[in-house]
C-alpha positions as CSV (number, residue, x, y, z in Angstrom):
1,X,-6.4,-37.3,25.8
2,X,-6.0,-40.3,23.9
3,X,-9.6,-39.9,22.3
4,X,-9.4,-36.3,21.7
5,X,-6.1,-37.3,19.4
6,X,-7.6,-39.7,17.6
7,X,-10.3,-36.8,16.2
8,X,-10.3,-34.8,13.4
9,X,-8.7,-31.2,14.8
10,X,-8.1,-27.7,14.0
11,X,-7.1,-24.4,14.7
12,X,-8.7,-21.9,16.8
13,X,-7.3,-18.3,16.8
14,X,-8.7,-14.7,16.8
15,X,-7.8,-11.4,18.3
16,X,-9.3,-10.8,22.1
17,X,-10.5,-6.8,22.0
18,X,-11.5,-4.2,25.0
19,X,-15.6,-3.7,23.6
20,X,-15.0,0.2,24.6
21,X,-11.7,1.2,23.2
22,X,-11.8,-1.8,20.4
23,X,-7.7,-1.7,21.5
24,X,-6.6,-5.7,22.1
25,X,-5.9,-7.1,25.3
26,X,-2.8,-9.4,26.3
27,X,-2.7,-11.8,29.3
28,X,-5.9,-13.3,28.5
29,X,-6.4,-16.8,29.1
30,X,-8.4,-18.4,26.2
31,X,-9.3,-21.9,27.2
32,X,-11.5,-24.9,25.0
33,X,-14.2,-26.4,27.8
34,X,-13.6,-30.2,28.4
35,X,-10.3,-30.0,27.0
36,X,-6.5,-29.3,28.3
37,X,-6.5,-26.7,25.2
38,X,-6.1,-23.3,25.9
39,X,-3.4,-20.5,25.7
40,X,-3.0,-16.4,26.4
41,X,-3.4,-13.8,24.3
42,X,0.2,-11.5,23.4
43,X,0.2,-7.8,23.6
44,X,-1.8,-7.5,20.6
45,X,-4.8,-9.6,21.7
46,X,-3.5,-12.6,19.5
47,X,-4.3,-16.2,20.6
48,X,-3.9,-19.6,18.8
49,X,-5.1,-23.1,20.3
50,X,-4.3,-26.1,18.3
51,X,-5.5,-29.2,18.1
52,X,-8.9,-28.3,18.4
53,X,-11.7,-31.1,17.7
54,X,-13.6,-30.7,15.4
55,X,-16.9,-30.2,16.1
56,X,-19.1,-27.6,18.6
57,X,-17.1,-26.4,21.2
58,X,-17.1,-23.9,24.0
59,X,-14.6,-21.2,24.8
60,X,-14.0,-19.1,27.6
61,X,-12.0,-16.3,28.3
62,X,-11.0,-14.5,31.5
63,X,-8.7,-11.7,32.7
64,X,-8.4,-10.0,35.9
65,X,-9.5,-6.5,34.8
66,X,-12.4,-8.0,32.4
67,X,-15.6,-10.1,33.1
68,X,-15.5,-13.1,32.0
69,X,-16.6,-14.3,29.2
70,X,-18.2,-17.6,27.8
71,X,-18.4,-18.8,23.7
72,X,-20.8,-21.1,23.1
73,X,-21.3,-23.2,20.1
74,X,-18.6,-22.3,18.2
75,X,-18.5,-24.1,15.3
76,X,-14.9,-25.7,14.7
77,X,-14.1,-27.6,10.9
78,X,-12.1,-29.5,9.2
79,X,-11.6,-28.1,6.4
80,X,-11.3,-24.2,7.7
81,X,-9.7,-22.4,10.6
82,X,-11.7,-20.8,13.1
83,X,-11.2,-17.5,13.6
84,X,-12.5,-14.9,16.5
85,X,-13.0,-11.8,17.7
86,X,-14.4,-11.8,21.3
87,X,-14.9,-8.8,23.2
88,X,-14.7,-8.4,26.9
89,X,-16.0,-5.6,29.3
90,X,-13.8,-3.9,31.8
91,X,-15.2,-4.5,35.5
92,X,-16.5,-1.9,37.4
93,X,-14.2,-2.0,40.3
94,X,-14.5,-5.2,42.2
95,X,-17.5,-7.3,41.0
96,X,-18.9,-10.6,41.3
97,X,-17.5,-13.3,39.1
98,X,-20.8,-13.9,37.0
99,X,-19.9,-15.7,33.8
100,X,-21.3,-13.7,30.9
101,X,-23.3,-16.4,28.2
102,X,-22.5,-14.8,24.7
103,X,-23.9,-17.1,21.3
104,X,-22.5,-14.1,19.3
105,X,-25.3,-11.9,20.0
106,X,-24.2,-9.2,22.6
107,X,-21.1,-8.3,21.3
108,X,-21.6,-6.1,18.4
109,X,-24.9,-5.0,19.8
110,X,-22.9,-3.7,23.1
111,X,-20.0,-2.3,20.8
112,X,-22.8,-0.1,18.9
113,X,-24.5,0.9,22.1
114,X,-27.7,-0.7,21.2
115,X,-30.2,-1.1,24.2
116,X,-32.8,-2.4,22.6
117,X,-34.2,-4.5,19.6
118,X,-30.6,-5.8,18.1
119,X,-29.6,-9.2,17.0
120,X,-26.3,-9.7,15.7
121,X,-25.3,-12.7,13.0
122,X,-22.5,-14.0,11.3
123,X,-22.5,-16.2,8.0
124,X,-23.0,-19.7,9.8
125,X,-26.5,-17.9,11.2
126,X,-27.7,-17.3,7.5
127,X,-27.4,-20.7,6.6
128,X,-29.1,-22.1,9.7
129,X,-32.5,-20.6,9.3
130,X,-35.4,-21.9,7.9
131,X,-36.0,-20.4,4.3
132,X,-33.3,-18.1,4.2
133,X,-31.8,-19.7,0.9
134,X,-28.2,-18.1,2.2
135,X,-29.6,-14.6,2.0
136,X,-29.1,-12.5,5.2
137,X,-32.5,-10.4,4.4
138,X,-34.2,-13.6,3.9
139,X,-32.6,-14.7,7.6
140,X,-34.0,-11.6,9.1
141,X,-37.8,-12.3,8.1
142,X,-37.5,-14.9,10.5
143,X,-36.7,-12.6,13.6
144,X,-39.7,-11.4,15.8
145,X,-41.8,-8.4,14.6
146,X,-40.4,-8.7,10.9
147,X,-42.3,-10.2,8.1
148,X,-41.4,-10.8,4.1
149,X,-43.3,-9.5,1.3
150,X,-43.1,-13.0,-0.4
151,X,-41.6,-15.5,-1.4
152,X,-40.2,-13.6,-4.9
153,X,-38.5,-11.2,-3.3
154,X,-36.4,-10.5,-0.1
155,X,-37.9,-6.9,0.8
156,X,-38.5,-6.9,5.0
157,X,-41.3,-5.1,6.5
158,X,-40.3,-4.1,10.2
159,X,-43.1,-3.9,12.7
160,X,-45.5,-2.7,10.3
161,X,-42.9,-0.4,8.1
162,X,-42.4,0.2,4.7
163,X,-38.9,-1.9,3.4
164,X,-38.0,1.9,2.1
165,X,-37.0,2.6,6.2
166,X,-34.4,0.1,6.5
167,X,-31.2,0.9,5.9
168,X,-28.2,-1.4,4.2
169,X,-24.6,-0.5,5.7
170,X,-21.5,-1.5,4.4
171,X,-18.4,-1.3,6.5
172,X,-20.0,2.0,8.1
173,X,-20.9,2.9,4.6
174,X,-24.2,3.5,3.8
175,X,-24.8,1.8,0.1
176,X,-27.4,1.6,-2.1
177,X,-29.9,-1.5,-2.5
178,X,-27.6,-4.3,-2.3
179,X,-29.9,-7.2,-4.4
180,X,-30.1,-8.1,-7.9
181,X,-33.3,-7.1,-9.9
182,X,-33.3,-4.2,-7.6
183,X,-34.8,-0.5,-8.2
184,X,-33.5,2.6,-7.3
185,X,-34.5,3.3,-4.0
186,X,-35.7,0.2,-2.8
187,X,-34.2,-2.4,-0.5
188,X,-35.2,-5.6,-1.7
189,X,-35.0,-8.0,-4.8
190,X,-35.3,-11.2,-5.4
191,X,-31.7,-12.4,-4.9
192,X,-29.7,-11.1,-2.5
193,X,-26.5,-9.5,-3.5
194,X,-24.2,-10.2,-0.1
195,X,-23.0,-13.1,0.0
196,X,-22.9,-14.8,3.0
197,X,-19.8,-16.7,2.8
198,X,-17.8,-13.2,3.3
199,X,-20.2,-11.7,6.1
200,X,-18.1,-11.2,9.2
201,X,-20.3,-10.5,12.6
202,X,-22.8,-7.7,11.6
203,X,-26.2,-6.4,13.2
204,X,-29.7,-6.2,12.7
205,X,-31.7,-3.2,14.2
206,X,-35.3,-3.3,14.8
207,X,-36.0,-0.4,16.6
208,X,-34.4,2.3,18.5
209,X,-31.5,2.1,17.0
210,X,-28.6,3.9,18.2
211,X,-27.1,7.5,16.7
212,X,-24.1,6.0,14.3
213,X,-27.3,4.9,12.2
214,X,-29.7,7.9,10.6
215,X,-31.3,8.6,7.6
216,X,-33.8,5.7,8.4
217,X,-36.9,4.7,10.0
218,X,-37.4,1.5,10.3
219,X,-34.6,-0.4,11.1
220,X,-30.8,-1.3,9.8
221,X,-28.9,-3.6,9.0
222,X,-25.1,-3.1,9.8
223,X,-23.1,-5.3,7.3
224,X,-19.5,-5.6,7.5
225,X,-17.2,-8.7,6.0
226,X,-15.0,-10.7,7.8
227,X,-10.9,-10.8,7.4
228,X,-9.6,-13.3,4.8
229,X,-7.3,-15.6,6.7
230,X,-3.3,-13.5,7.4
231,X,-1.9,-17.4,8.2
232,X,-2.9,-19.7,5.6
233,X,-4.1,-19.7,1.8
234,X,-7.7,-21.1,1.4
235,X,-9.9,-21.9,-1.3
236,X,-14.0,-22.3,-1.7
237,X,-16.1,-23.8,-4.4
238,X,-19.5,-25.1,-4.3
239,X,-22.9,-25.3,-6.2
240,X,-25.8,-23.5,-4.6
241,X,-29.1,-22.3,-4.8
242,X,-27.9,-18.8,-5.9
243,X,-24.9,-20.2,-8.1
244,X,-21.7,-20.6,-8.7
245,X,-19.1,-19.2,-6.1
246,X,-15.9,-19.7,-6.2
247,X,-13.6,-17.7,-3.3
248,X,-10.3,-17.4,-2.0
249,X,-8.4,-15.8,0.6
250,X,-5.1,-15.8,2.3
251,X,-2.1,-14.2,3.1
252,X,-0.3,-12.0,0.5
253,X,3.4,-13.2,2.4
254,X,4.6,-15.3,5.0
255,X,6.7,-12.3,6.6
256,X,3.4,-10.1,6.5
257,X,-0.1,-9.7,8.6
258,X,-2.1,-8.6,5.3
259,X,-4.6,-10.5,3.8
260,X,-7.2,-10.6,1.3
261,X,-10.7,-12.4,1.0
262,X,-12.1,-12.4,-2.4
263,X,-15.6,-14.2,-3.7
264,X,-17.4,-14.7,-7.0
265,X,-21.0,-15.9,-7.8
266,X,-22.7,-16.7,-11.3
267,X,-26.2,-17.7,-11.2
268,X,-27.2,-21.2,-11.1
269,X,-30.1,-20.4,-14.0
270,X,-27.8,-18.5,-16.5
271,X,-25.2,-21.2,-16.0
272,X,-27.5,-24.2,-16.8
273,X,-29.1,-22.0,-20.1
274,X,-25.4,-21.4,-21.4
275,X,-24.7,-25.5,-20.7
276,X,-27.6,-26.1,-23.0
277,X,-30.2,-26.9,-20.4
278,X,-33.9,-25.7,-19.0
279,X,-34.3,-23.8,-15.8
280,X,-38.4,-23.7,-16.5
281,X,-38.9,-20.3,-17.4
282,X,-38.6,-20.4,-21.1
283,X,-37.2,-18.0,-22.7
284,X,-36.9,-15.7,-19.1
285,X,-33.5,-16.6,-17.5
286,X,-32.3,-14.3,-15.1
287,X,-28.8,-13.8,-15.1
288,X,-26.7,-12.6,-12.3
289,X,-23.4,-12.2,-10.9
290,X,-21.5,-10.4,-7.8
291,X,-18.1,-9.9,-6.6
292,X,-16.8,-9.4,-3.3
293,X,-13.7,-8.6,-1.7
294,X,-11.5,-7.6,1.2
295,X,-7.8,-6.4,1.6
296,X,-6.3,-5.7,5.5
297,X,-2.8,-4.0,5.2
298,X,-1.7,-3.3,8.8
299,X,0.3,-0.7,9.4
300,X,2.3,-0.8,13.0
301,X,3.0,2.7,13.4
302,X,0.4,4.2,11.1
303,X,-2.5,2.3,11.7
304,X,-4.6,-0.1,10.2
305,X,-5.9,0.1,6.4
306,X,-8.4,-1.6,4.9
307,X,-10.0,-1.8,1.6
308,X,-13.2,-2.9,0.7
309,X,-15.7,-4.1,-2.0
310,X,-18.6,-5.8,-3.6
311,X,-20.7,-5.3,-6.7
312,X,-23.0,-6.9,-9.0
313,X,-24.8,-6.7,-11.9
314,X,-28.2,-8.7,-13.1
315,X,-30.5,-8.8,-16.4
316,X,-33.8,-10.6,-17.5
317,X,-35.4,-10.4,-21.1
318,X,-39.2,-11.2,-21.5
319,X,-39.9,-11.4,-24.6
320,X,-43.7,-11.3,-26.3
321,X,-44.4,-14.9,-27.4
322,X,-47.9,-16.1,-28.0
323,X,-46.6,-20.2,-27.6
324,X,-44.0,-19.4,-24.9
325,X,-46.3,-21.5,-22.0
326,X,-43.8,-22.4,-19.8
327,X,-42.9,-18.6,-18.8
328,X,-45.4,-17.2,-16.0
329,X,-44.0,-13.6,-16.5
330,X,-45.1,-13.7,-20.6
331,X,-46.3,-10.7,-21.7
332,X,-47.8,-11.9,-25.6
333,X,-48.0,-8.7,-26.5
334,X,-44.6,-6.9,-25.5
335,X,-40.8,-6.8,-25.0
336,X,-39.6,-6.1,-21.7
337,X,-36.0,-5.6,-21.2
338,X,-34.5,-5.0,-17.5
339,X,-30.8,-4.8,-16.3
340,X,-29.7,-3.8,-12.6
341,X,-26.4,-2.8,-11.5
342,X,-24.6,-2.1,-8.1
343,X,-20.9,-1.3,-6.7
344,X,-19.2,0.3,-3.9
345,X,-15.8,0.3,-3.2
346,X,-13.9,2.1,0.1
347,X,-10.9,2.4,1.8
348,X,-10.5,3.0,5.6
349,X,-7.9,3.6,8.1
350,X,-8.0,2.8,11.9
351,X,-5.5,4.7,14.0
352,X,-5.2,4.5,17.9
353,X,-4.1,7.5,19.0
354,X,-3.4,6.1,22.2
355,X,-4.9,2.5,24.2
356,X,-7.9,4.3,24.3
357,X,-8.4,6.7,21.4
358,X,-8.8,5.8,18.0
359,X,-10.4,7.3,15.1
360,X,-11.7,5.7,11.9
361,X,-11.6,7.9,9.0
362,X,-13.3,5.9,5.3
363,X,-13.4,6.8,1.8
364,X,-15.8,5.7,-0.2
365,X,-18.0,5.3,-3.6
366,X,-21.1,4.0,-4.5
367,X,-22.9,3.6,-7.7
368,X,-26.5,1.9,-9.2
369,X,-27.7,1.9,-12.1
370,X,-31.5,0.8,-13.4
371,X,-32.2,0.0,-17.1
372,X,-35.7,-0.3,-18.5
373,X,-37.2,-1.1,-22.3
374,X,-40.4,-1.8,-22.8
375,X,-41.9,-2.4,-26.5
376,X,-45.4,-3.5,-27.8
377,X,-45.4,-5.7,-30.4
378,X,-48.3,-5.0,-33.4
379,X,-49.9,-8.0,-35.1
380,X,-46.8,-8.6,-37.4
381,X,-44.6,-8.8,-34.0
382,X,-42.7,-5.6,-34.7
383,X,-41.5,-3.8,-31.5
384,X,-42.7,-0.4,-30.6
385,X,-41.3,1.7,-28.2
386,X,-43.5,1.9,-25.4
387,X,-41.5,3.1,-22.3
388,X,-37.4,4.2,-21.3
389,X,-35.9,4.0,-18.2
390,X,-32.3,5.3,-17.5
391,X,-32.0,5.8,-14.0
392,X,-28.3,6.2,-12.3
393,X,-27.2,6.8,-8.6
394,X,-24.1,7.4,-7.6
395,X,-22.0,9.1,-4.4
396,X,-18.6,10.3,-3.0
397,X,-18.5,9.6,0.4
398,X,-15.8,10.8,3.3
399,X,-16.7,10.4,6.8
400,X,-14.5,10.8,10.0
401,X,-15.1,8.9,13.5
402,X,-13.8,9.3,17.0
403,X,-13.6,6.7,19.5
404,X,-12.9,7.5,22.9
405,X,-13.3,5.0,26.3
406,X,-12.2,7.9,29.3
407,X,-12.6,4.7,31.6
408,X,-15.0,1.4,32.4
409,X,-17.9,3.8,33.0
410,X,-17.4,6.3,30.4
411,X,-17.1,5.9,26.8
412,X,-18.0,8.6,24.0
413,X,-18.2,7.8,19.8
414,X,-18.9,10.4,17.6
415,X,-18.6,11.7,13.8
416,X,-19.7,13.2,10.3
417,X,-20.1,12.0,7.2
418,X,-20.3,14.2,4.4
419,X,-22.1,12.7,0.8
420,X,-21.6,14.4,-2.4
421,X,-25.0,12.6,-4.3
422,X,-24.8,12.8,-8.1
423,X,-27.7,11.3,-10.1
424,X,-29.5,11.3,-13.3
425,X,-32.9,10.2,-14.7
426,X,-34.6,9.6,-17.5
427,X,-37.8,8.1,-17.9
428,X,-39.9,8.6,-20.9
429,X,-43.5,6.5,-21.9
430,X,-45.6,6.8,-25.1
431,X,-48.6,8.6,-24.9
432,X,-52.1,8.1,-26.5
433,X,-52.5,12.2,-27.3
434,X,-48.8,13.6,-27.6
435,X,-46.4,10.9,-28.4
436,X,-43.3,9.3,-26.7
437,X,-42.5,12.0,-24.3
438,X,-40.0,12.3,-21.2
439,X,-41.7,12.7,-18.0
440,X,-38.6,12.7,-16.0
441,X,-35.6,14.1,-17.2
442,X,-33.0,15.1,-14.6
443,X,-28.7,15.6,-13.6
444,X,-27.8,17.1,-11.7
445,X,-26.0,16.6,-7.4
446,X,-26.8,17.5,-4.2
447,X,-24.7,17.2,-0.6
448,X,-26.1,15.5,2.8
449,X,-24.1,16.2,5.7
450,X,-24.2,13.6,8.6
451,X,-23.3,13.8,12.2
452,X,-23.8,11.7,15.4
453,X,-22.6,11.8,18.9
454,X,-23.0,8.3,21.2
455,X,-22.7,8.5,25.0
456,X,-22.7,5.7,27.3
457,X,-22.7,5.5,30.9
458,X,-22.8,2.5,33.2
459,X,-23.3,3.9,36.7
460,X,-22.7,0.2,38.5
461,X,-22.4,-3.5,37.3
462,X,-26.4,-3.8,36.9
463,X,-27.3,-0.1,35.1
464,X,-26.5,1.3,32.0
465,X,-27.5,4.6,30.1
466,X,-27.0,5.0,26.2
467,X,-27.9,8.7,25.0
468,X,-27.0,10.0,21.4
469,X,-28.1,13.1,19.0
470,X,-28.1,12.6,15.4
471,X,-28.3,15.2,12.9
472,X,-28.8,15.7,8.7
473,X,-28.8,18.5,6.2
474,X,-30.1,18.1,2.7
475,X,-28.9,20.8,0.2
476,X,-31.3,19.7,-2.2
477,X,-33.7,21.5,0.0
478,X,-32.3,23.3,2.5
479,X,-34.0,20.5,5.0
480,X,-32.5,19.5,8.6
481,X,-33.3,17.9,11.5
482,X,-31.6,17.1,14.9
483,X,-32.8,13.8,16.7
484,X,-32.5,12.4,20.1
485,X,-31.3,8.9,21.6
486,X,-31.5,7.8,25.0
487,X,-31.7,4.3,26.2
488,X,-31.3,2.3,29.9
489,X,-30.3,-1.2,30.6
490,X,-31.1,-2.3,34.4
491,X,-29.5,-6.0,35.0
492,X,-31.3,-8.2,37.4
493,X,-30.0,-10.4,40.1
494,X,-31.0,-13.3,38.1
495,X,-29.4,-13.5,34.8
496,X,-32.4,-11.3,33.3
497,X,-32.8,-7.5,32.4
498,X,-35.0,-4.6,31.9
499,X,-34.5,-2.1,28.9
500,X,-36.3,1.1,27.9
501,X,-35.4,3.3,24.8
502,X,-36.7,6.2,23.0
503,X,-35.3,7.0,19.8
504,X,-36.3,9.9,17.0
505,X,-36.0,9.1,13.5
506,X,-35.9,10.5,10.2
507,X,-35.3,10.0,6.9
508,X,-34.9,12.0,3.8
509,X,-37.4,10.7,0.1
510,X,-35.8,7.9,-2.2
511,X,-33.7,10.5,-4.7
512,X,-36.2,10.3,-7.9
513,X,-39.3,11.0,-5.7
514,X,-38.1,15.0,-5.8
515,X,-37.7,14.9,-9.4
516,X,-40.7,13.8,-10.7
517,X,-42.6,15.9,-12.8
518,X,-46.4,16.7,-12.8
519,X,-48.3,17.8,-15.5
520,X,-49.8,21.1,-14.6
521,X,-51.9,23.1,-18.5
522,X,-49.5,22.9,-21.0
523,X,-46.0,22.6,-18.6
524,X,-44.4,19.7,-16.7
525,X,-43.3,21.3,-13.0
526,X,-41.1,19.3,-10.3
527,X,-44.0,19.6,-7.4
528,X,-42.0,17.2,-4.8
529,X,-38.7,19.3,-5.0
530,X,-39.7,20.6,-1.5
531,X,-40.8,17.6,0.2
532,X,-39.5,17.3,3.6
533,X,-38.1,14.2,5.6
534,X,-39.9,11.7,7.0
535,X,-40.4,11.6,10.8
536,X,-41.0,8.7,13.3
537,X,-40.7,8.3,16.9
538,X,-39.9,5.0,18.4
539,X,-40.6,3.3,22.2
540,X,-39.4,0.4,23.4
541,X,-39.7,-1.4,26.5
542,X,-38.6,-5.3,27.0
543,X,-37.5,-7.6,29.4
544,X,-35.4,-10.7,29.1
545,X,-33.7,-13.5,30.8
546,X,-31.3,-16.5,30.5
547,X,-32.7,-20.0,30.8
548,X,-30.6,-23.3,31.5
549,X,-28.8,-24.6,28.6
550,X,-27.8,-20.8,26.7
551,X,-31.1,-20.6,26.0
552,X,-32.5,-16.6,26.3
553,X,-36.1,-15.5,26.4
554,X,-36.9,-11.7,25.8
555,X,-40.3,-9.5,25.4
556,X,-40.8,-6.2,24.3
557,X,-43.3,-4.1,23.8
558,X,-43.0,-1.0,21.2
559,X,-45.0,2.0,19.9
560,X,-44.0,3.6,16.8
561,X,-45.7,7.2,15.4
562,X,-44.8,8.4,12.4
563,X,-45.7,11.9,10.7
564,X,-45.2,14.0,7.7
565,X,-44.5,10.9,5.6
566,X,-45.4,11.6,1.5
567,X,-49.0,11.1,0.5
568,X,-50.3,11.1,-3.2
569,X,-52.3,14.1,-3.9
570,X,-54.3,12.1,-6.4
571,X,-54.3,8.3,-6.5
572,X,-52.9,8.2,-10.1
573,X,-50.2,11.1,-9.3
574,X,-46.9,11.1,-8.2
575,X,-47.0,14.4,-6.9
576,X,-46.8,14.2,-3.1
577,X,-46.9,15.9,-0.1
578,X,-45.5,15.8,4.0
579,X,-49.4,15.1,5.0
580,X,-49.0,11.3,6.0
581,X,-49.3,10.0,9.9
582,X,-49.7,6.6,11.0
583,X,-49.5,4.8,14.6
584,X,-48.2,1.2,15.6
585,X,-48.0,-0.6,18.3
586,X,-47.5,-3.9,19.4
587,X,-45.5,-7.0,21.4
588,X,-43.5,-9.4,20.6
589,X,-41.2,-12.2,22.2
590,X,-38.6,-14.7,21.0
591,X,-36.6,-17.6,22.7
């Protein structure tokens, strides 16, 4: 119309995908509500609609083998194309024409076999939450039944969990903690390392998760980044709370598919110190920056390849200074030095075998490295050296998984992952009686060998069944385990649904926890060498249903028992054993 011509417009593309086989659809009919915009989707599942206002629209989708499928608020700018990747479900034989409401946040969750306690998000939901300071860990505090530590730091507690549970995935790469200031072993920091601007439609599990995810207890978040544009070149630069990012992406040819995305931050304090100016905590300015980046290179015959990346590095000096005032972290009396870094890098191929078999096969590395100095300063300021840290993480990872969809009631994913762990430790303090002596001093590598199997089975349109096995060996140790899945979605007849899910879990010790060394007479012995993995059982039961205007309410209900988790055999000792058990329950709702 007239009106709609006079608006600022854009384009609206994306790639329409079978949720079971992930192979794209053709014939489907992509259409802009209110609008005369639409068009249909070619062999490949491409679609482009121009002309788009600008603005919040809604799309909808609809083929005659699929259920249909609604987008709502879609977010359309000026300034950037808007790209998609909408899933549809294959009917069941002849079923009723129900429009399905998606806001993003059944499609990766269905695609992963979730039943219960997922939320997926994209980069526009980061920014849209209350507090979350563009930092997807931040975002997820806000979700029902998780809570922060505080406001310092982005560490999640998950229904009563310790942040050690969750697990940070990468592109179906398990990675290291992905924040600045971070510690080996731990999942949080005080500035999130992702940034949000690259984050393509991920996933947040709370609870029950399905098999693709192990070596966890409490919950995981499933990270992946999003394509850089294949049709135009585009560039980003703005000032934020975390820094400096500048970002481009693009096509590398006009006669070729492939693309990159690439995006750099600096930190907004080290960048105002090194302009001359004061960030208010004197002589304290943390310094940070991170890298990430994406290259697709599709192959016709071959397949799809992808390569992938991010890293970071961070560092904060506190030095002892009686008239430094203005820094809350002074120490008068000592020198603490503290550097973090972080990088993984991977390359993975996609290959369909045939429409409905495909299998993804990723290579992979991942590295982290601590640094800590800590000096006491005598009455003429002279350092001392008071404690060393060297503490370095790194892994080889190859995995190899099978996707196969034998129709619209049966689909099966499985696969193994195999982890060649290297690391090496050194921690050493000054003692009162025997001097500055090593407590940890350790190099050595180990193997963990992954594998999964994911069934799902919809009997009719209204019930579902999810059942998985998951299973781990540690060579360190010679410890296994093998864990079962099994979850049910029953639809109702009015736009609600019940799910149950029962879920085992385990999870191997942070690395350094087997290493450390107890002082036992006269000789330093590695007591933890033998600890076993950490157990926990989850039980979830919710219900939810759609309300008018997309709005969704869901309840659930969960019970959590966890067993043979690491206790302290003496409050001041590291020296642990598989003695821990705890209980949770609890209920929680959201809208």
């Amino acid at each position: 119309s007239a009106v709609v011509g006079q608006q600022p417009s854009q384009t609206v593309r994306g790639t329409v995908i079978d949720q079971q086989s992930q192979k794209g659809i053709g014939q489907v009919s992509v259409n802009i509500f209110g609008t005369n915009l639409g068009g249909m989707s070619d062999s490949n599942g491409v679609f482009v609609i121009t002309g788009v206002p600008v603005g919040r629209v809604a799309v909808r989708l609809s083929h005659i083998s699929y259920d249909l499928l609604d987008l709502t608020n879609v977010a359309v700018e000026s300034g950037k194309e808007t790209v998609l990747y909408p899933e549809l479900l294959e009917k069941l034989g002849s079923t009723e024409t129900a429009v399905i409401v998606s806001a993003r946040k059944e499609r990766l969750t269905s695609r992963q076999m979730a039943t219960v306690s997922a939320t997926e998000f994209n980069a526009e939901d980061s920014r849209r939450f209350a507090g979350s300071r563009n930092d997807i860990a931040r975002m997820a505090s806000n979700f029902a039944g998780v809570n922060s530590v505080n406001d310092g730091r982005n560490d999640i507690i998950i229904r009563g969990n310790s942040p050690l549970g969750l697990l940070w995935r990468l592109e179906g790469v398990d990675i290291p903690n992905p924040n600045h200031f971070g510690s080996l072993g731990a999942t949080g920091g005080p500035v999130g390392m992702l940034n949000n601007n690259v984050i393509g439609q991920s996933a947040f599990y709370t609870g029950a998760f399905p098999a693709q995810f192990g070596n966890a207890t409490a919950g995981a978040f499933d990270v992946s980044l999003r394509k850089g544009n294949n049709n135009k070149r585009e560039f980003t630069a703005q000032v934020g709370y975390n820094g400096l990012e500048i970002g481009a992406e693009g096509p590398f040819s006009k006669r070729s598919k492939a693309s990159y995305l690439v995006n750099y931050r600096y930190s907004l304090p080290g960048l105002i110190k090194s302009l001359g100016g004061d960030v208010g905590t004197g002589a304290a300015v943390p310094n940070y920056q991170d890298l990430a980046f994406k290259i697709d290179l599709p192959a016709e015959k071959i397949g799809q390849f992808t390569l992938f990346g991010m890293g970071g590095s961070s560092k904060i000096d506190f030095k002892g200074e009686l008239k430094d005032t203005s820094n809350f972290y002074n120490d008068p009396y000592h020198n603490l030095y503290n550097s973090a870094k972080m990088g993984v890098i991977g390359l993975k191929h996609v290959l369909f075998l045939n429409s409905t078999t495909s299998w993804t096969i990723t290579l992979a590395a991942t590295g982290s490295n601590v640094t800590t100095r800590q000096d006491s300063l005598d009455a003429n300021r002279d350092p001392h050296k008071n404690y060393r840290e060297n503490g370095n993480e790194w892994r080889y990872v190859a995995s190899a998984v099978i996707n196969k969809k034998f129709s619209a009631t049966d689909r099966l994913t499985a696969g193994v992952t195999f982890d060649q762990l290297y690391y090496s430790y050194t921690d050493s303090v000054r003692n009162s009686d025997f001097g500055f002596i090593p407590f940890l001093q350790e190099r050595n590598s180990t193997e963990l060998i992954r594998a999964f199997a994911q069934w799902q089975h919809r009997f009719n349109n209204r019930l579902t069944l999810n059942t998985g096995l998951y299973s781990q060996y540690l060579s360190l140790n010679n410890n296994s385990t093998v864990e079962g899945r099994i979850g049910a979605r029953y639809k109702l007849p009015a736009s609600g649904a019940f799910t149950l899910a029962y879920g085992q879990h385990t999870q191997m010790q942070t690395l350094m926890t087997y290493f450390v060394e107890t002082r036992v007479g006269d000789h330093y012995i590695q007591t933890n060498r033998d600890l076993g993995f950490t157990k926990s059982q989850h039980l979830v039961a919710g219900w939810e249903h759609a309300l008018r205007n997309n709005w969704r309410y869901k309840l659930e209900a969960y019970a959590q028992f966890i067993k043979d988790a690491p206790v302290e055999t003496r409050a001041t000792d590291f020296s642990a054993l598989n003695i821990g058990s705890g209980y949770g329950d609890g209920l929680q709702d959201s809208l």
